[in-house]
C-alpha positions as CSV (number, residue, x, y, z in Angstrom):
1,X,64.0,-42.7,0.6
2,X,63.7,-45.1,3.6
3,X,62.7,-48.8,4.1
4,X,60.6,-49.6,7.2
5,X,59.4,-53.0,8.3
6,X,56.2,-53.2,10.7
7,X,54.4,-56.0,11.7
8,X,50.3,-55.7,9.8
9,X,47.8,-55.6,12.9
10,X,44.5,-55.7,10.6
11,X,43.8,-59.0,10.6
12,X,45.2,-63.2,12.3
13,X,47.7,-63.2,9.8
14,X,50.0,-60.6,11.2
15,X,51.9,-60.4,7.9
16,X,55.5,-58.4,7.9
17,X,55.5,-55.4,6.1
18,X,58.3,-53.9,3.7
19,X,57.6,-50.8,3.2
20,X,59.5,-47.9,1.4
21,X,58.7,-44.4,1.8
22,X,59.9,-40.8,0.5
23,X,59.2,-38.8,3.5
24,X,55.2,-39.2,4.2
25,X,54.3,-40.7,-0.1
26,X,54.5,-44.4,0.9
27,X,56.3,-45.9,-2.5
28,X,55.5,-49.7,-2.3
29,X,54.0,-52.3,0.0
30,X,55.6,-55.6,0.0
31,X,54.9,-58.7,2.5
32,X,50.9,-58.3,3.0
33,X,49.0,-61.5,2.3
34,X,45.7,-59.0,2.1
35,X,44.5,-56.0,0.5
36,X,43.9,-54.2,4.1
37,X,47.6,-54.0,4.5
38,X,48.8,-51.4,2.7
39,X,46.3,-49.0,4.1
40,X,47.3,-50.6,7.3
41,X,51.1,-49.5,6.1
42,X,50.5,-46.3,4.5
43,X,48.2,-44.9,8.4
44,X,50.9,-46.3,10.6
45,X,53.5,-44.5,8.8
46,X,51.7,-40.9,8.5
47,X,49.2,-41.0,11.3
48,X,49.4,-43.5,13.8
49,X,46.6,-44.2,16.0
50,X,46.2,-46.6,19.0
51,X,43.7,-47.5,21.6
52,X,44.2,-46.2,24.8
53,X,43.2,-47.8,28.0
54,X,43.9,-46.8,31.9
55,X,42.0,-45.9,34.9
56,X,39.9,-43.0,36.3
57,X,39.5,-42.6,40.4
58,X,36.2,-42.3,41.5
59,X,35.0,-41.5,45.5
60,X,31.8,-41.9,46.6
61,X,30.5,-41.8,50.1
62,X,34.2,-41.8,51.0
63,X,35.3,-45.1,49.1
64,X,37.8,-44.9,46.9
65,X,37.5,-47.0,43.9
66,X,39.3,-47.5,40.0
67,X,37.1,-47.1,37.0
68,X,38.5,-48.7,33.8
69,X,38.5,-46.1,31.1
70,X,39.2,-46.6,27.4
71,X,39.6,-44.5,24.1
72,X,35.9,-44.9,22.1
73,X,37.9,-45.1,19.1
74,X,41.6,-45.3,18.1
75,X,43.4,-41.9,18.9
76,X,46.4,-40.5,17.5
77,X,49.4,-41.6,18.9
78,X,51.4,-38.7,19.5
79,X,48.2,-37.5,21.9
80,X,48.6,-39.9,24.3
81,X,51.0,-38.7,26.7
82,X,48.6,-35.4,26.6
83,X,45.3,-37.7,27.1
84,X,47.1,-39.6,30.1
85,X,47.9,-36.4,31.6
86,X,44.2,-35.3,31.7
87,X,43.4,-38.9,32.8
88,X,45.1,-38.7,35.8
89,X,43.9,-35.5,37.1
90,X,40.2,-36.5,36.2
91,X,39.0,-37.8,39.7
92,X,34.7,-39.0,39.3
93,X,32.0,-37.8,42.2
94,X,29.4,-40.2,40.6
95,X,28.8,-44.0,39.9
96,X,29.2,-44.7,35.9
97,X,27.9,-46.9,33.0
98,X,29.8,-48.7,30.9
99,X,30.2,-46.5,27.5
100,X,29.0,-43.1,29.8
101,X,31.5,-40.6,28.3
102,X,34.5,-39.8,31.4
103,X,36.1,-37.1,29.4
104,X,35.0,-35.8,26.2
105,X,37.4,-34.5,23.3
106,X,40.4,-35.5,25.5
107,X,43.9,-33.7,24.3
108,X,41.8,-31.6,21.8
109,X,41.8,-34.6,19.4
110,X,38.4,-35.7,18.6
111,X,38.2,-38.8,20.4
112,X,36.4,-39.5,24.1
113,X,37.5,-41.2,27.1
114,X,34.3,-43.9,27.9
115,X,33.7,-46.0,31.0
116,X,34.6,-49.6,30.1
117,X,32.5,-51.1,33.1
118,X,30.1,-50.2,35.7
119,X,30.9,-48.8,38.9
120,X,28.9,-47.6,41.4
């Protein structure tokens, strides 16, 4: 068995979380001043999943500019790296609308890569 404390991200109150775990079963939930925390607790500590935000290059007509890119929907974390590796090598011939889908599926996980703004 093992005791992990995280810090709840569901909601203002960013309660501290005890938890205890035996391997992947999460045990018990102590510290949450909501019900959405241990849920919250029991994700994090099987699957964790993040946003992930960077930038895209686009040229057009010879100008080089940044696109800010995001995840449309938490990914798993241990993805990531792979995601920023196809990130990085993605280069745009085209202007963009924010939400147009930049990479779809990235790392095989099930999640796209979206414009966050317009750039043309």
């Amino acid at each position: 068995m093992k005791t992990v404390k995280m810090c709840c991200t569901t909601c203002p109150n960013s309660c501290t979380l005890t938890v205890t775990a035996d391997g992947d079963k999460v045990i018990s939930v102590e510290g949450n001043g909501c019900k959405r925390g241990i849920p919250f607790a029991e994700k994090e500590l099987t699957a964790p999943e993040r946003m992930l935000t960077s930038t895209v290059l686009m040229t057009v007509d010879g100008t080089n500019k940044n696109v800010p890119v995001r995840s449309a929907v938490p990914m798993p974390r241990v993805k990531m790296m792979d995601a920023m590796v196809q990130i990085h090598k993605t280069v745009l011939r085209h202007p963009v609308a924010t939400g147009d889908v930049i990479i779809a599926n990235v790392a095989g996980c099930g999640v796209d890569i979206i414009a966050s703004k317009t750039v043309s």
